[in-house]
FIMI-22186 format. One line per 8 residues: number of its first residue (from 1); for each residue z, y, x of C-alpha. Coordinates in Angstrom, 2 decimals. Last residue first. Example, Ala and Ser with C-alpha at 12.3 -4.5 7.8 and 13.67 -1.06 7.14 Angstrom:
2
2 = 7.14 -1.06 13.67; 7.80 -4.50 12.30
***
This chain:
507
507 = 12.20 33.65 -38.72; 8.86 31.98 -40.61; 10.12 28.58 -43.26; 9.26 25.15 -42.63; 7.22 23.40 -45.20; 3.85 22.62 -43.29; 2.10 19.98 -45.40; 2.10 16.39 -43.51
499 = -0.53 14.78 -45.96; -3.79 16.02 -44.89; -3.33 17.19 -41.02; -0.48 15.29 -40.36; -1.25 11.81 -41.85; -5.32 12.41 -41.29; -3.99 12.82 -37.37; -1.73 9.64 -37.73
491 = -4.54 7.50 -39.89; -6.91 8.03 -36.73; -4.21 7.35 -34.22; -3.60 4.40 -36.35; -6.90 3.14 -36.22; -6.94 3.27 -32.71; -4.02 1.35 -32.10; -5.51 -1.43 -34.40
483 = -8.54 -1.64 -32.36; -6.35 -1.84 -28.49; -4.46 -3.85 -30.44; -6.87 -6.82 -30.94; -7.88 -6.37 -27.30; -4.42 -7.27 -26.45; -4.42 -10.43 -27.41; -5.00 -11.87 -24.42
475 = -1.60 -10.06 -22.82; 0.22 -12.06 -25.53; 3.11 -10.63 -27.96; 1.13 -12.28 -30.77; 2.30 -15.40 -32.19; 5.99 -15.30 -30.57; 6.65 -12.36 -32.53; 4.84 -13.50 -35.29
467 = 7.40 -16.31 -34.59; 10.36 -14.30 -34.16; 10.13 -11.90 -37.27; 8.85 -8.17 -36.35; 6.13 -8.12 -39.02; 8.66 -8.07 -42.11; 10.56 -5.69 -40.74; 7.72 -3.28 -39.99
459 = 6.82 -3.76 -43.27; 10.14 -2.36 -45.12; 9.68 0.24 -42.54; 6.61 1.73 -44.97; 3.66 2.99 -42.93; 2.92 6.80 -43.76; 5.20 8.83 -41.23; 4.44 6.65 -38.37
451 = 7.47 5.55 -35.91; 7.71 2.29 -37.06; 3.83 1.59 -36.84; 3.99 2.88 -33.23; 7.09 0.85 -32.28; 4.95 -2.22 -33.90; 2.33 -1.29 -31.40; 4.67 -1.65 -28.89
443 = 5.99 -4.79 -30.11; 2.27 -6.50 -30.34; 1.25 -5.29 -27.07; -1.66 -2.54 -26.40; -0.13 -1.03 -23.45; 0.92 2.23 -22.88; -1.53 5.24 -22.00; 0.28 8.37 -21.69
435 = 2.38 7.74 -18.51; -1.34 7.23 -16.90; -1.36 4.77 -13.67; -3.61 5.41 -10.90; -1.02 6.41 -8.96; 1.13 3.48 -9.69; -0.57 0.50 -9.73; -3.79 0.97 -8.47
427 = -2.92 2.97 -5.32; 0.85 1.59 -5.17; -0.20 -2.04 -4.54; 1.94 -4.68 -4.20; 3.98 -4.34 -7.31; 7.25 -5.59 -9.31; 8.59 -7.01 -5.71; 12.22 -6.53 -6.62
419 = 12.37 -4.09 -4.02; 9.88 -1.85 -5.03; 10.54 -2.20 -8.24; 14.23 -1.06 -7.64; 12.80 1.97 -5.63; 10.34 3.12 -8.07; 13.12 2.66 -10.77; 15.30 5.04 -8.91
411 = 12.46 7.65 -7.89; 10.84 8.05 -4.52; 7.48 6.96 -6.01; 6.54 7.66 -9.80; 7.28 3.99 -11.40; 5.13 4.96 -14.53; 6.73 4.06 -17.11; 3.92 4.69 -20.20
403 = 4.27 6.76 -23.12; 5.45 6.68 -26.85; 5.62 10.33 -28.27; 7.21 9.17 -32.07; 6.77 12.06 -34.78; 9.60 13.02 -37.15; 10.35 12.66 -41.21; 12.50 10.89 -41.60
395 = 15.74 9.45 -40.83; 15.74 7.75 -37.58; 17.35 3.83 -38.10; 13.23 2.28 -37.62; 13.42 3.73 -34.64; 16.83 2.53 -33.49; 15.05 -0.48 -34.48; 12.31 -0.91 -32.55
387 = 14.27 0.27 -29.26; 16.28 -2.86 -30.19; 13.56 -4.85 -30.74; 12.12 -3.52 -27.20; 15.34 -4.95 -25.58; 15.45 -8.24 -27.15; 11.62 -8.99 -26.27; 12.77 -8.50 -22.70
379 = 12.87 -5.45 -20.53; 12.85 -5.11 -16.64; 9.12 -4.02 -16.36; 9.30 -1.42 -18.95; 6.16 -1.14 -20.61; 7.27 1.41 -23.24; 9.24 4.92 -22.91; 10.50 6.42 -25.90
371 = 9.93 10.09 -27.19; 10.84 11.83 -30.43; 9.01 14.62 -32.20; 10.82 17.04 -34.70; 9.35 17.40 -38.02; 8.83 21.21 -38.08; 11.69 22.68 -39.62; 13.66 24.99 -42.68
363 = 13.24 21.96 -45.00; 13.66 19.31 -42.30; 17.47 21.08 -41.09; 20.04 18.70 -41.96; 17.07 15.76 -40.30; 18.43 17.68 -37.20; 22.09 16.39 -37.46; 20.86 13.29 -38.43
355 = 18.76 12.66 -35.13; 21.28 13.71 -32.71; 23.88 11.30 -34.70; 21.05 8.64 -34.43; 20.66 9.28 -30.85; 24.62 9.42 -30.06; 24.82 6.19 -31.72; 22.24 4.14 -30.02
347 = 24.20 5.29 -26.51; 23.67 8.15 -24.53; 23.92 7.64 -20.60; 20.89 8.13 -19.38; 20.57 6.10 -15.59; 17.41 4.78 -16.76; 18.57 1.59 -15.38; 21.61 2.11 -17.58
339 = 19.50 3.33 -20.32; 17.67 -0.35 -19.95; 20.98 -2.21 -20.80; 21.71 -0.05 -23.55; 18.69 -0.92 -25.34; 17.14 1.82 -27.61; 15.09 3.67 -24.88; 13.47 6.75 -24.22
331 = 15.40 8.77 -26.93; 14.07 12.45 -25.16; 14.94 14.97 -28.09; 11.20 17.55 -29.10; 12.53 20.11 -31.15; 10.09 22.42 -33.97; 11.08 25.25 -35.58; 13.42 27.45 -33.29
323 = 13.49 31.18 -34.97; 16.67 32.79 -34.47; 18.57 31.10 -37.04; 17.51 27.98 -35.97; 18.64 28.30 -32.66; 22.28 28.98 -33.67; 21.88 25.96 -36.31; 20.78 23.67 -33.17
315 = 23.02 24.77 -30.76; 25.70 21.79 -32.12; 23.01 19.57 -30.94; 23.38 20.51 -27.31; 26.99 19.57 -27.25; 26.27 16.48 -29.40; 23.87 15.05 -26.57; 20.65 14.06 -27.64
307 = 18.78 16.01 -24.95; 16.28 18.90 -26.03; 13.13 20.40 -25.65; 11.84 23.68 -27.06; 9.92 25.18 -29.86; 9.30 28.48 -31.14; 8.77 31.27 -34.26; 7.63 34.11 -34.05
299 = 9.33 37.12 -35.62; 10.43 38.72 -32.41; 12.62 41.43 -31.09; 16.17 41.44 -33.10; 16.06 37.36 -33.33; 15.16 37.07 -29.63; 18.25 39.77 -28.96; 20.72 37.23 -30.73
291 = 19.37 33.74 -29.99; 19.40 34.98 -25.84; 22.77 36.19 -26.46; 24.30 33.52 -27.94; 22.41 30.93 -26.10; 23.85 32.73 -22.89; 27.18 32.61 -24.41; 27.38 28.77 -24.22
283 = 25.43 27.71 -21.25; 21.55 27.06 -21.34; 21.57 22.91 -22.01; 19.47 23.37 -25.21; 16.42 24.22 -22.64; 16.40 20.81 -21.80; 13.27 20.38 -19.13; 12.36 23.94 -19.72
275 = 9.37 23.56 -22.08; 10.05 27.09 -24.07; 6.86 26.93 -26.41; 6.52 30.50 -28.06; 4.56 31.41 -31.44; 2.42 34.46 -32.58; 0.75 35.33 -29.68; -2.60 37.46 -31.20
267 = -1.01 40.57 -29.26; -2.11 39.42 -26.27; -0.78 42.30 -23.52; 1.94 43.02 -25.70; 2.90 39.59 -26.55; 2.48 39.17 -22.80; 4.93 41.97 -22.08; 7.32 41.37 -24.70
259 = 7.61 37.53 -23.67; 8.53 38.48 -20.14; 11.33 41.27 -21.16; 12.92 38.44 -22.96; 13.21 36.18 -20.27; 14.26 39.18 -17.95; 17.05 40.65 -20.58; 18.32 36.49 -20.97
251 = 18.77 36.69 -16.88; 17.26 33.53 -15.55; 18.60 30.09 -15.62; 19.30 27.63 -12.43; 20.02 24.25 -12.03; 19.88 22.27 -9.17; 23.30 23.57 -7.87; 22.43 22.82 -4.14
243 = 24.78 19.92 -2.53; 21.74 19.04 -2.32; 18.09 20.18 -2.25; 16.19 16.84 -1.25; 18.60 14.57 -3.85; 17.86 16.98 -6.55; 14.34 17.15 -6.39; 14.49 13.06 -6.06
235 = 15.60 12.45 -9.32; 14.47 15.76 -11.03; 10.91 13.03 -10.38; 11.41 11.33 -13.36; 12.52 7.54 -13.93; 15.78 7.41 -12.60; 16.79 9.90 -15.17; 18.95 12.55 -13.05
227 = 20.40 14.87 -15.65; 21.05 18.77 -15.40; 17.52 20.27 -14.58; 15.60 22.41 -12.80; 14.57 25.68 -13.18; 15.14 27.77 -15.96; 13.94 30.19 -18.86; 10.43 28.19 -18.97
219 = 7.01 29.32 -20.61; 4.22 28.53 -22.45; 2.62 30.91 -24.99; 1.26 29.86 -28.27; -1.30 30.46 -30.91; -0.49 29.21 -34.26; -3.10 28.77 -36.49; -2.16 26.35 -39.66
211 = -1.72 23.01 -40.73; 0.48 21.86 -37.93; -0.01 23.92 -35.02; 3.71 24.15 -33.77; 3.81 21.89 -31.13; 0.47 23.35 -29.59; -3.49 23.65 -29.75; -4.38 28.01 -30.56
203 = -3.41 28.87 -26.87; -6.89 27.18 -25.79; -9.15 29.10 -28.14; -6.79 32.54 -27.54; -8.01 32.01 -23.79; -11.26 31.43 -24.63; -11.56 35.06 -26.81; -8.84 36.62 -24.03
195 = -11.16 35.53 -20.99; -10.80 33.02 -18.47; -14.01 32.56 -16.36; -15.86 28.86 -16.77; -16.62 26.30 -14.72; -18.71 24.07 -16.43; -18.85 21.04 -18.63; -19.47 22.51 -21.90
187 = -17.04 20.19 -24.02; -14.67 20.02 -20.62; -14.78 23.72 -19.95; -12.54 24.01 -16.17; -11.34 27.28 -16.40; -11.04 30.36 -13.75; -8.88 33.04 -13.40; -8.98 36.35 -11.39
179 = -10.09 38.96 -14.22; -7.66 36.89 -16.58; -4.34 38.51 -14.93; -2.10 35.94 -17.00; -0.02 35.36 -14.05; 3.85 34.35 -14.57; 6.15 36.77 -14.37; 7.76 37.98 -11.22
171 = 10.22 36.44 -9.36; 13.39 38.62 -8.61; 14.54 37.23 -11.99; 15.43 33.98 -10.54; 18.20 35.07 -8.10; 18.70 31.52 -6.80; 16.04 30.91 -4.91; 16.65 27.57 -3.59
163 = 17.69 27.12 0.23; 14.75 26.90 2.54; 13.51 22.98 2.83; 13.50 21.68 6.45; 9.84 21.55 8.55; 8.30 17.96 8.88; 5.81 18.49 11.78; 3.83 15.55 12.15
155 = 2.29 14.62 15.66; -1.75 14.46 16.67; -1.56 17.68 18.56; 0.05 19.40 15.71; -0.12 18.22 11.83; 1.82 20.24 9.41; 4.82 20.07 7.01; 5.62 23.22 5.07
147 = 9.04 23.89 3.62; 10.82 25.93 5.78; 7.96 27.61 8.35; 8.35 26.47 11.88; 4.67 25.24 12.80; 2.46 27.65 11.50; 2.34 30.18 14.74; 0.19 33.56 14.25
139 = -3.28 33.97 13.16; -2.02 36.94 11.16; -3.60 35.61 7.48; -2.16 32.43 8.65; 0.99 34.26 9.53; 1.19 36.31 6.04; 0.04 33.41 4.00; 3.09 30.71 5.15
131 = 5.54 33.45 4.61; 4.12 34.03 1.03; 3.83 29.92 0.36; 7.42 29.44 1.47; 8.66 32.18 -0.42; 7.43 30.69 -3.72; 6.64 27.50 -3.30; 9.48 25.63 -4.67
123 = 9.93 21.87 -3.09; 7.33 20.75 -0.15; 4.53 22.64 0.95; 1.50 20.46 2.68; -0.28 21.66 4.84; -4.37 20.35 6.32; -4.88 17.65 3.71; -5.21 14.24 3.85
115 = -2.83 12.41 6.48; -0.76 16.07 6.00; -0.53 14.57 2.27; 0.31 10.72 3.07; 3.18 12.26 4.92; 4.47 14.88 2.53; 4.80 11.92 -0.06; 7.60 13.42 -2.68
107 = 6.68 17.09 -2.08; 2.25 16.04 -2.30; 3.33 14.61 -5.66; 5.45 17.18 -7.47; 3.30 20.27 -6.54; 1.84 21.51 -3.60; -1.07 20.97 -1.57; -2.73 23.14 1.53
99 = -6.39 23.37 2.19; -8.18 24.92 5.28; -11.89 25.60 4.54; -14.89 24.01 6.64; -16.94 24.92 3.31; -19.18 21.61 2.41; -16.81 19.08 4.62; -13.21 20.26 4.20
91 = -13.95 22.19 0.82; -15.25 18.65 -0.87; -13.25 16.46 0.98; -10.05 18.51 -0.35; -11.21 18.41 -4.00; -12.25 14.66 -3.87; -8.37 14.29 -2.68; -7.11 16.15 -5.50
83 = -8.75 14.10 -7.91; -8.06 10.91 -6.56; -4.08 12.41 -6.64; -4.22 12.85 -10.46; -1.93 10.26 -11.98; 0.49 11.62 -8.94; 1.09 15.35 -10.21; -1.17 18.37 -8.73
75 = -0.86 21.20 -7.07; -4.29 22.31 -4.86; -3.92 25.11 -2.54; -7.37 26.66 -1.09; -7.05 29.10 2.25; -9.74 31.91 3.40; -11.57 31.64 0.26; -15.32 33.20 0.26
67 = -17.33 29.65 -0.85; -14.18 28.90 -3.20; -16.65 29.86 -6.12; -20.17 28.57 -5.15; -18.16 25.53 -4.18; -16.77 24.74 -7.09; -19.64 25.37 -9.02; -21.54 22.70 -7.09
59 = -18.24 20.08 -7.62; -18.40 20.73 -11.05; -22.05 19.45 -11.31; -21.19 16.76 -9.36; -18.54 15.22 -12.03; -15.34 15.85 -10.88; -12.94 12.42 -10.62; -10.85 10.06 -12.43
51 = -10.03 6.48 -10.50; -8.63 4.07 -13.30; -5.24 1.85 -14.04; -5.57 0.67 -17.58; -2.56 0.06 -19.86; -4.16 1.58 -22.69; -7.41 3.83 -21.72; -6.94 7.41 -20.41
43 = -11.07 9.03 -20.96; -9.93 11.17 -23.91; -7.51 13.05 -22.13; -9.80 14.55 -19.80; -7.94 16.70 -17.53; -6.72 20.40 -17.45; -8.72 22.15 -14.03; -7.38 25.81 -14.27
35 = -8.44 28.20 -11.17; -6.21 30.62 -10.15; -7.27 33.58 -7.95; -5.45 34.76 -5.44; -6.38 38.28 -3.44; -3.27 38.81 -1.60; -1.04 41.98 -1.43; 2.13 41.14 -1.68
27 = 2.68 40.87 -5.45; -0.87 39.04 -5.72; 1.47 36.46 -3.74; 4.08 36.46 -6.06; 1.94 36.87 -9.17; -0.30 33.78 -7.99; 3.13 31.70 -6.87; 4.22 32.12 -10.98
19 = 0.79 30.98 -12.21; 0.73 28.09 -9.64; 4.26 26.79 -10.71; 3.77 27.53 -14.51; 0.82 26.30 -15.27; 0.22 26.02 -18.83; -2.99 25.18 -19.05; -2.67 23.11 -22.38
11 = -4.41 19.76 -20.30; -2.27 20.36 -17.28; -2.76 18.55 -14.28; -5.38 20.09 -12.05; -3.77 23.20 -10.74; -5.79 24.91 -8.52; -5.34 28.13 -6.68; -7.70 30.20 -4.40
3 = -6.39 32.43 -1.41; -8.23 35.16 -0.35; -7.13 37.33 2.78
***
């Protein structure tokens, strides 16, 4: 049986829920290949809701190559559901082939999935996805397997989730077999097979790339995560598994054992980008462990995500030591008030202590990068200033990652919106919705300018005075900012390219 994969979310092909479901099922005998569909970032316009699709030259190749799959799973995240639903007409009407989704989307709306596609697993796919294979592949009965939902006779069949593997090492690593991959080339428009020359082209754009070639691997030590922002989708995951502990980490030997085998199966790796959703959170004398065999084994240095609590912060000179040189730390918001709808529950304070603490460490680091969510529905001018000037309070130097809210359904402020009538139409407004393009308002843009390395703050207090203010926080006048944005992102990438030098010290 043949089974073909797509993932058609990630830009840096990362992967890591089909990749790890291709080595499980290639583990047990199926043919899977993987095919790698990262979007076109360029084409997300401020605060525009669009419909982003294959062009039919894709859709051709895409054919030719799924023309001998028994089953085709498509994972995918809401921005990109018009995508995944041209990708199921496609092998529905031009191949007659049975298609399954997965992912965050398709497990938060299993209805509207079945509606479209033929399955739909819900929640880890591991397991689920194996058992499902074997009695497809056996022609025997679909309709009690944990985890899928299925149409019969007309009727939805909404099958339990399986508990949560909890042994994480007994799933293998990720799959980097390259013989069975295929990648969507966005320059050359065309499908493409993965090899290690185009591979090592892709790995060589990351966190750490800052004024010299760095060519990293992606990867996660856990699963799940320990807060509940109202705003993300570890929201809902942990509503639909509890009482579950949510959280899981593998075995430090097994994490480690994983990055010696790809190093050693692409030796031009030289860095590592841990994206667990707060890999600081890994308990005490794991982080001991892990920081003291990584720092034995490798020389290369890494980057990982991080909360602003004080007990993940005091990991930070541990880390260091064994090789950490760039953080990303999730601010999100400077108003109390809207970190209380977020459901986050560090204050100004515990962000700018975060933010000193690391600041102790700019000569040995990467500037770390900061995020903050914009276009809240619920905020006033009051709460953006104040997000403007917790910025304006981090000590340099750092990066700002502004993005969107997206009201992703099934979480908190999805269901506050919802019923505080904030939209009428979830298509447009929501799905279509990028987290990465935020409107082109006169505060946000101000957040931008604040959270520039080059543009003195002394300016950004000047423009944020009441009656400019007043002046120019207008949706008509958003065109004007739509131009000034873009000359920023111009000045930022001549700013870290030209100006930023790369200080930070090799482990």
């Amino acid at each position: 049986m043949k089974i073909t994969l797509f993932e058609i979310t990630c830009p840096d092909i990362r992967s890591f829920g089909i990749r790890c479901i291709g080595s499980y099922l290639r583990k047990h005998g199926f043919d899977t290949n993987l095919v790698f569909m990262p979007p076109d970032l360029e084409k997300i316009r401020p605060g525009k809701g669009e419909i982003h699709l294959f062009k039919k030259r894709i859709l051709d190749e895409l054919v030719e190559l799924c023309s001998d799959s028994d089953l085709i799973g498509i994972s995918f995240l809401t921005y990109y559901f018009d995508k995944a639903v041209q990708l199921t007409n496609l092998f529905h009407e031009k191949l007659g082939k049975h298609v399954i989704w997965g992912g965050i989307h398709p497990t938060i709306k299993p209805v509207e999935g079945v509606n479209i596609a033929d399955y739909v697993c819900v929640g880890e796919g591991e397991e689920a996805l194996l058992e499902f294979c074997q009695k497809f592949d056996n022609n025997e009965d679909l309709s009690s397997i944990k985890n899928i939902w299925l149409k019969h006779n007309g009727n939805i069949i909404s099958n339990k989730v399986r508990p949560l593997v909890r042994d994480l090492d007994s799933i293998v690593d990720p799959d980097y077999n390259l013989d069975f991959h295929f990648y969507h080339d966005i320059k050359e428009n065309r499908i493409r097979r993965l090899n290690d020359s185009l591979l090592k082209d892709i790995m060589s754009f990351g966190p750490l790339s800052v004024g010299q070639k760095r060519y990293h691997y992606n990867t996660m030590m856990s699963r799940g995560c320990p807060h509940a922002c109202a705003y993300c989708c570890n929201n809902y995951y942990r509503k639909m598994y509890a009482p579950e502990k949510y959280l899981r980490w593998r075995s430090v030997e097994h994490f480690i054992s994983e990055l010696e085998r790809i190093t050693d199966r692409f030796p031009f790796i030289n860095a590592f980008n841990f994206f667990d959703d707060s890999f600081f959170s890994m308990p005490d004398h794991m982080m001991k462990k892990f920081c003291e065999i990584y720092q034995e084994k490798f020389k290369h240095p890494f980057t990982s995500q991080s909360t602003p609590s004080g007990a993940a912060i005091k990991k930070l000179d541990l880390l260091i030591k064994a090789g950490l040189r760039r953080v990303e730390v999730g601010i999100q918001s400077g108003s109390e008030r809207i970190n209380k709808i977020y459901k986050r529950r560090f204050k100004g304070s515990d962000i700018l202590d975060a933010a000193t603490n690391i600041n102790k460490y700019k000569k040995i680091i990467l500037p770390p990068d900061y995020h903050v969510i914009l276009d809240n529905p619920w905020e006033t001018n009051k709460d953006i200033i104040d997000t403007l000037e917790l910025v304006l309070k981090l000590p340099k130097p750092f990066f700002l990652k502004p993005s969107s809210l997206v009201l992703y359904p099934t979480t908190g402020v999805y269901e506050k919106a919802k019923e505080e009538g904030f939209f009428h139409e979830e298509l447009d407004q929501i799905y279509r919705k990028a987290f990465g393009a935020h409107k082109a308002m006169y505060l946000n843009f101000l957040i931008i300018l604040a959270g520039s390395g080059y543009f003195p703050k002394f300016l950004v207090k000047i423009l944020k005075n009441n009656i400019l203010i007043k002046l120019f926080q207008r949706e008509s006048l958003s065109i004007i900012f739509v131009i000034l944005f873009k000359i920023h992102k111009l000045k930022s990438i001549l700013y870290e390219k030209l100006i930023l030098k790369p200080s930070y010290k090799s482990p």
